[in-house]
N, C-alpha and C positions, 0 to 999 in steps of 0.2 A: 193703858196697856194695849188696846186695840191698834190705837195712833202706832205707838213706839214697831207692833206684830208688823203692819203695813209698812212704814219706814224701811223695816226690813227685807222683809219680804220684794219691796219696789226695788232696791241696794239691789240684792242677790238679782233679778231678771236684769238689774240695768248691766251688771257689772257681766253677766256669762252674753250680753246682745254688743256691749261696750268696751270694756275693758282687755275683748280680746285682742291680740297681735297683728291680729288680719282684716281689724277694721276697716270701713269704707272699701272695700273688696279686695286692696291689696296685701299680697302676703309679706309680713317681716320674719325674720328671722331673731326670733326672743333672745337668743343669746347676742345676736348683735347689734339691735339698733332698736328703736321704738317709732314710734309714728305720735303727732300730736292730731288730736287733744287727748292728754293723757285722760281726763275722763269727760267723757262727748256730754256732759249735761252743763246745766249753766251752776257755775263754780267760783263767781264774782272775788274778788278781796283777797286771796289766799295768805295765810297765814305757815310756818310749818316749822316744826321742831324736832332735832332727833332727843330721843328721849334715854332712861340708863336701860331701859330693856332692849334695846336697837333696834328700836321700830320708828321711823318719822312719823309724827301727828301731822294733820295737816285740819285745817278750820279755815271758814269761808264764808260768805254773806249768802249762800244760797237760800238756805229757811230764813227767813230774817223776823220769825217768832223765834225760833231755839239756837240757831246754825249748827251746820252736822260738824263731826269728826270724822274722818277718815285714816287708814293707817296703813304703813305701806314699808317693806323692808329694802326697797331697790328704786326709788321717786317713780317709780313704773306704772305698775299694776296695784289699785287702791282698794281697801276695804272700809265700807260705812258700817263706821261700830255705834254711831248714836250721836247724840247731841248735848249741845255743853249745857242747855238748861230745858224744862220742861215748861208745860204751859203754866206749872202752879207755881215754877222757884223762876221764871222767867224776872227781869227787871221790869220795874214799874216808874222809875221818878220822869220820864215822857211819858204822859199817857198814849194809848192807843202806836206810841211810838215802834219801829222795825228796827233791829240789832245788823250792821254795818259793820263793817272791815273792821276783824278782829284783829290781835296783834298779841301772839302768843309767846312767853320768856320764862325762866325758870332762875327764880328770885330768891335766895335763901332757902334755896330747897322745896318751895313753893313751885308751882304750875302757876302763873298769873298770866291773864286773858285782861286785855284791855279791850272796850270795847264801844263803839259808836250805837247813841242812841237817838232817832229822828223818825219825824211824820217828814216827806219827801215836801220842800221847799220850807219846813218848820226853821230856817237860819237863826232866829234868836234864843229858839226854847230849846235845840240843841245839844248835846251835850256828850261827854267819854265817862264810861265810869268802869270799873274793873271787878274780877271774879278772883275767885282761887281753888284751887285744886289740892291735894295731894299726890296724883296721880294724871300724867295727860288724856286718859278717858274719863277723867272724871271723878263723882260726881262733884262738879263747881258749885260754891256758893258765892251769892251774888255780896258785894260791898256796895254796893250803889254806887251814886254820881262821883266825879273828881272834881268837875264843874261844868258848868251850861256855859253857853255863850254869852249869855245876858250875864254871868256873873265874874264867866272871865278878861270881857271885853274884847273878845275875838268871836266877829259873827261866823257863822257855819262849822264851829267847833265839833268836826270828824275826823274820822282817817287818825287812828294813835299809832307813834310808833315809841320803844323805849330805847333807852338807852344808855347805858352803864360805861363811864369812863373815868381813870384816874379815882377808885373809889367812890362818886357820886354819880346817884343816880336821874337821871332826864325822861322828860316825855315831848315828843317833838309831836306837832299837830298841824289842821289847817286843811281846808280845801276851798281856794280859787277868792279866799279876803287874806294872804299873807299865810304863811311858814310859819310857826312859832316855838319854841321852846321855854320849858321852866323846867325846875328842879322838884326832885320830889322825893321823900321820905325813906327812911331807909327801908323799909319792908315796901316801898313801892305803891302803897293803897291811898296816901292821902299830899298832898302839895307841901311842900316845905316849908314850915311856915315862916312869914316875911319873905319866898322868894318873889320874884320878879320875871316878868315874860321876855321875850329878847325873840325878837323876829330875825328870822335865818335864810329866808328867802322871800320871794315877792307873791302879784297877784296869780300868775299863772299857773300855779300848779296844785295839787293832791295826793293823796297816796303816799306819801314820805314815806324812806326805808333808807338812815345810816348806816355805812358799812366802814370801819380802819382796815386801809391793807396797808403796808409796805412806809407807816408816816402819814398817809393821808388819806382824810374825810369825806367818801364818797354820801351824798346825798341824788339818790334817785327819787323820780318823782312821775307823775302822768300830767300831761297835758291834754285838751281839748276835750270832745264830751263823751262820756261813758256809755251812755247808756239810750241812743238811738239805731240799735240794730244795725241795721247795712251802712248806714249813716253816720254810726260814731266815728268821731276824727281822734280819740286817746292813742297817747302815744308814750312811750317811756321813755323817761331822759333821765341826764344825769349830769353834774358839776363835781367838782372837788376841792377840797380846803387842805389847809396843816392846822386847821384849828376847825374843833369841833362846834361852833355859834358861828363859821365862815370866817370873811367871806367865801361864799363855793363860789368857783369859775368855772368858763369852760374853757376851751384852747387857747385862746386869743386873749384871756382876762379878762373877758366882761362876765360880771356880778349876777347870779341867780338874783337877787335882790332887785333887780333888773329886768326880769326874766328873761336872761340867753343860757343856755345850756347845749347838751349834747345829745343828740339825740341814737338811742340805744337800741328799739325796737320799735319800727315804722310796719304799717300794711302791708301787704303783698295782694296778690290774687285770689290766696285761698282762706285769707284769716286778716280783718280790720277790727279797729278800737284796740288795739293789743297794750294793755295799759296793769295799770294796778299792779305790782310786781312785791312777790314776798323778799323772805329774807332770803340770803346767800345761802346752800349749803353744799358740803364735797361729799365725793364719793370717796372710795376706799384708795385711790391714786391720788388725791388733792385734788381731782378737778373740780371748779365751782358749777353751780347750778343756780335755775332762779326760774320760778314759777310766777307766771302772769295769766290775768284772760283775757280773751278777745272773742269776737262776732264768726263764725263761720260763716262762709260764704255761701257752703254746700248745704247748711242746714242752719238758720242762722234765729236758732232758736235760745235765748237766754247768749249768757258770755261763760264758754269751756274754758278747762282747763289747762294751760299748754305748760310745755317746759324745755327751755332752752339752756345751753353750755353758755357760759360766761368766762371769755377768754379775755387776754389784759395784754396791752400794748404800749411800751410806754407810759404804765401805771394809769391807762384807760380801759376799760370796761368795754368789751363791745364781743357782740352775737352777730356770727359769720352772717354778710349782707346785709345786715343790718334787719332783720326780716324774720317772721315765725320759721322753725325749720319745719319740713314736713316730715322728713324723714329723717334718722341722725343715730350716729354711733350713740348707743344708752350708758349710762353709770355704769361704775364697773363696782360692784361689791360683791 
């Protein structure tokens, strides 16, 4: 109870010193634009769902004992409502293991929460295992493993992502040994049995996030390294298929499998590492959306939260200059 007072109580100071419009001393204008980082703490992984009460949920690697929830009616302005598990219902099949890039979907009416479990350079003992909810704040119970790395045969078995097509349902995986997918059960909690894994891209990437628009299979992804402060080189890319197992390409048709791709959000001056990128979502016009973190320059403490438009060109994906924005017309809802 003390834990959970303080969790709070930290939310409420960060979010009236943070979360305001006129952060880092310039003033916005609320009604029309926002300023990144939409929330200036480190915010690793993001995850985010609109829910039927029309609130987005948003989940993230930042506690990587419980990871917060957050909730938010305009991708803007965020409130930490709590955490998807506690120190007593937390998972255990890693010991001493930290909870990683969640990956939040709603399954049969279920809340399901995939999730990465690892001790940092643990590659074999590894593993995703998944949670459920009835409600996106909660409270989750844990399901345990889906499988380790040692058991799937895919070392560094992190980074889940789902994914539901033509009836059946997928979990795509993988960070920097191969891409991979398999099939998985109707209720989503356990592997299919006799399915098969089927690698969908190569050595270079993480973070996977499937997206169908328009016929075809966008797979985004991060390259380079996450998590060296001013130094990270992560960057977010992207290929595309007409078939969801690929091949993804990029312009030119060379194979993610390969790894060539496109590349969707690079550095700039005031935001590097800009990687790990959740799912699509729109605002009340159809414009797409897509939250990722990166390194700030100005304070370059932990990896913030950002959020950029996601325009499409020629059924390509791509964020004006290819660059964080700093400033930018907000969602319109």
């Amino acid at each position: 109870m003390i834990q959970f007072i303080n969790n709070i109580l930290f939310s409420s100071i960060f979010c009236l010193s943070a979360c305001n419009p006129s952060q880092n001393g310039v003033e916005a204008n609320p009604e029309a634009t926002y300023r990144n980082p939409v929330i200036n703490r480190s915010m690793p992984d993001p995850t985010v769902i609109k829910a039927d009460d029309g609130y987005f949920y948003l989940y993230a690697t930042e506690d990587i004992r419980n990871m917060p929830i957050y909730r938010s009616q305009d991708l803007v302005f965020w409130q930490f409502i709590g955490t998807v598990f506690t120190d007593q219902s937390r998972p255990t099949f890693e010991p001493n293991g930290g909870l990683w890039a969640p990956d939040i979907n709603l399954i049969n009416g279920k809340y399901v929460l995939y999730y990465s479990m690892s001790v940092w350079g643990g590659e074999q003992t590894c593993g995703i295992g998944v949670a459920t909810a009835d409600n996106p704040d909660g409270p989750f119970t844990d399901h345990g493993k889906l499988f380790r790395s040692n058991e799937i045969g895919v070392q560094n078995s992190i980074d889940p992502c789902f994914v539901e097509d033509n009836g059946k349902k997928y979990l795509f995986w993988g960070s920097f040994r191969g891409i991979y997918a398999i099939e998985l059960s109707d209720d989503g909690l356990s592997l299919k049995p006799g399915a098969e894994k089927i690698q969908v891209a190569g050595t270079a990437y993480e973070g996977t996030y499937i997206h169908k628009r328009n016929g075809y299979y966008y797979l985004f992804a991060s390259v380079g390294t996450c998590c060296e402060g001013l130094n990270s080189t992560y960057t977010t890319v992207v290929g595309r298929s007409k078939n969801l197992f690929g091949p993804y390409l990029d312009k030119q048709n060379n194979s993610m499998k390969d790894n060539h791709h496109e590349v969707l959000i690079r550095k700039n001056a005031k935001f590097v590492g800009t990687g790990h990128n959740s799912e699509i979502v729109q605002d009340a016009e159809g414009q797409d959306w897509m939250f990722y973190h990166a390194v700030s320059v100005d304070n370059p403490q932990g990896r913030v939260l950002m959020l950029d438009r996601i325009r499409w060109d020629n059924d390509w994906p791509l964020v004006l200059g290819s660059t964080p924005s700093l400033e930018a017309e907000r969602p319109v809802f």
